[in-house]
C-alpha positions in Angstrom: -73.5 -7.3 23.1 -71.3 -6.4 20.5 -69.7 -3.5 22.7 -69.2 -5.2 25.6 -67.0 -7.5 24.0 -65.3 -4.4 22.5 -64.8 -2.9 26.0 -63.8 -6.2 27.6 -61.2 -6.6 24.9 -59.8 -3.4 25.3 -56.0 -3.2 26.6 -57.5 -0.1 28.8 -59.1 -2.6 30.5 -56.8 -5.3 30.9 -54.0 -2.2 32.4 -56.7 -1.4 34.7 -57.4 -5.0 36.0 -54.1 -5.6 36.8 -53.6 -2.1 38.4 -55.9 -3.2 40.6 -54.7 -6.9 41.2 -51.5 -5.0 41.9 -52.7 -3.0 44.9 -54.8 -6.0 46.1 -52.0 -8.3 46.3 -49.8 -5.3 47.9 -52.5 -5.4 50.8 -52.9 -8.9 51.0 -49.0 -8.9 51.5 -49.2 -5.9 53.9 -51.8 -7.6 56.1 -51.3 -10.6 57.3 -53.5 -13.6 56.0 -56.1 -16.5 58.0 -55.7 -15.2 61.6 -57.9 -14.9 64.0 -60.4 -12.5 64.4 -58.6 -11.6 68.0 -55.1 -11.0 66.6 -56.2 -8.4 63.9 -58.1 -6.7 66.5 -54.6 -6.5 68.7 -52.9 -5.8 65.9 -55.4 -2.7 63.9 -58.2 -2.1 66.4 -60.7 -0.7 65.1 -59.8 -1.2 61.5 -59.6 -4.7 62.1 -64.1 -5.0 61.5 -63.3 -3.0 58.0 -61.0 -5.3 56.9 -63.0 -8.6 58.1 -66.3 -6.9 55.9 -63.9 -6.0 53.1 -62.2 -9.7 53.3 -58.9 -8.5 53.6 -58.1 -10.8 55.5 -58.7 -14.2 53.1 -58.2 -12.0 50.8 -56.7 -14.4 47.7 -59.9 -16.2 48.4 -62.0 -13.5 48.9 -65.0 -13.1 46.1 -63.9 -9.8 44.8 -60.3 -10.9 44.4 -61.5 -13.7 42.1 -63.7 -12.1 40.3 -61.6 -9.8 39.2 -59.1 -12.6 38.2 -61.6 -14.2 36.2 -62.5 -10.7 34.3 -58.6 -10.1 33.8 -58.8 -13.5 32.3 -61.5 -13.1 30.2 -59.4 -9.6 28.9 -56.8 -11.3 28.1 -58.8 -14.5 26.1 -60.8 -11.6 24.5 -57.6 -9.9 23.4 -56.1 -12.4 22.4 -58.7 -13.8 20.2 -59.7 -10.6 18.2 -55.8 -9.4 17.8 -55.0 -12.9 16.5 -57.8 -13.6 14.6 -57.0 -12.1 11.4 -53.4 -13.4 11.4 -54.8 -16.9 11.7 -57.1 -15.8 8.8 -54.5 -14.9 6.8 -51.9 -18.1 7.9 -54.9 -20.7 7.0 -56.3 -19.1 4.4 -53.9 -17.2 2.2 -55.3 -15.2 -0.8 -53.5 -16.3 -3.9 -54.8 -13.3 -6.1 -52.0 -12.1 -7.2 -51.3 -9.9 -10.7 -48.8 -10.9 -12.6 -47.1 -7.4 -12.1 -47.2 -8.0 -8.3 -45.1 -11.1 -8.5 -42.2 -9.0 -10.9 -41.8 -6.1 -8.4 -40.7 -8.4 -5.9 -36.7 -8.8 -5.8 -35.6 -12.1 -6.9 -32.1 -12.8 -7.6 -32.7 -14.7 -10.9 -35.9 -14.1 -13.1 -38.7 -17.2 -13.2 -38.0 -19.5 -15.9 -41.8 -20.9 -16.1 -42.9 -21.4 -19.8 -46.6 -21.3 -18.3 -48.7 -18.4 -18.7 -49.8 -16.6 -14.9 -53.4 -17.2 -15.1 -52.8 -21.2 -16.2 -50.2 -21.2 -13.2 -52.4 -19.6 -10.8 -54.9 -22.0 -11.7 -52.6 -24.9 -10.8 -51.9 -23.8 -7.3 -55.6 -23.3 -6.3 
């Protein structure tokens, strides 16, 4: 389970999706949408069956078409989710560890003034 999220939530994925929902969309521009049955026949003989079977021409509605809008969806909620996750992690829950050395390499125009010691400091902000 665990690596088919991992593949769904992969940006390979989601490039591939929409290089897909590219091309579709060019066809479905390309050939005309809802028409008759007759007119596509005038229009591409033979070809016309092939694209009735392959739903070309309902295409934005066709099954395919949404299905694959629904997996480029869940791609990009997948994504989203994992990438951001440990950012909200960090923005909700920040880890106030912090060495007393850490907090004097960081540049500060004018030196703390606190009489308290770190630890008792620290101690005060958890």
């Amino acid at each position: 389970m665990a690596s088919l999220i991992k593949f769904f939530a992969s940006l390979k994925v989601a490039i591939a999706l929409i290089i897909i929902l590219t091309g579709a969309s060019i066809l479905g521009t390309l050939i005309p949408q809802g028409r008759s049955p007759d007119e596509y026949f005038l229009r591409y003989g033979q070809l016309a069956n092939l694209f009735e079977k392959l739903q070309l021409t309902k295409l934005y509605s066709s099954f395919w078409y949404l299905a694959l809008l629904v997996l480029l969806a869940l791609n990009l909620i997948l994504c989203s989710g994992l990438r951001f996750r440990p950012t909200i992690k960090r923005a909700f829950r920040p880890q106030l560890d912090f060495k007393s050395t850490d907090l004097l390499a960081l540049q500060n125009r004018k030196k703390p003034t606190n009489t308290l010691h770190f630890e008792t400091a620290s101690s005060h902000l958890r």
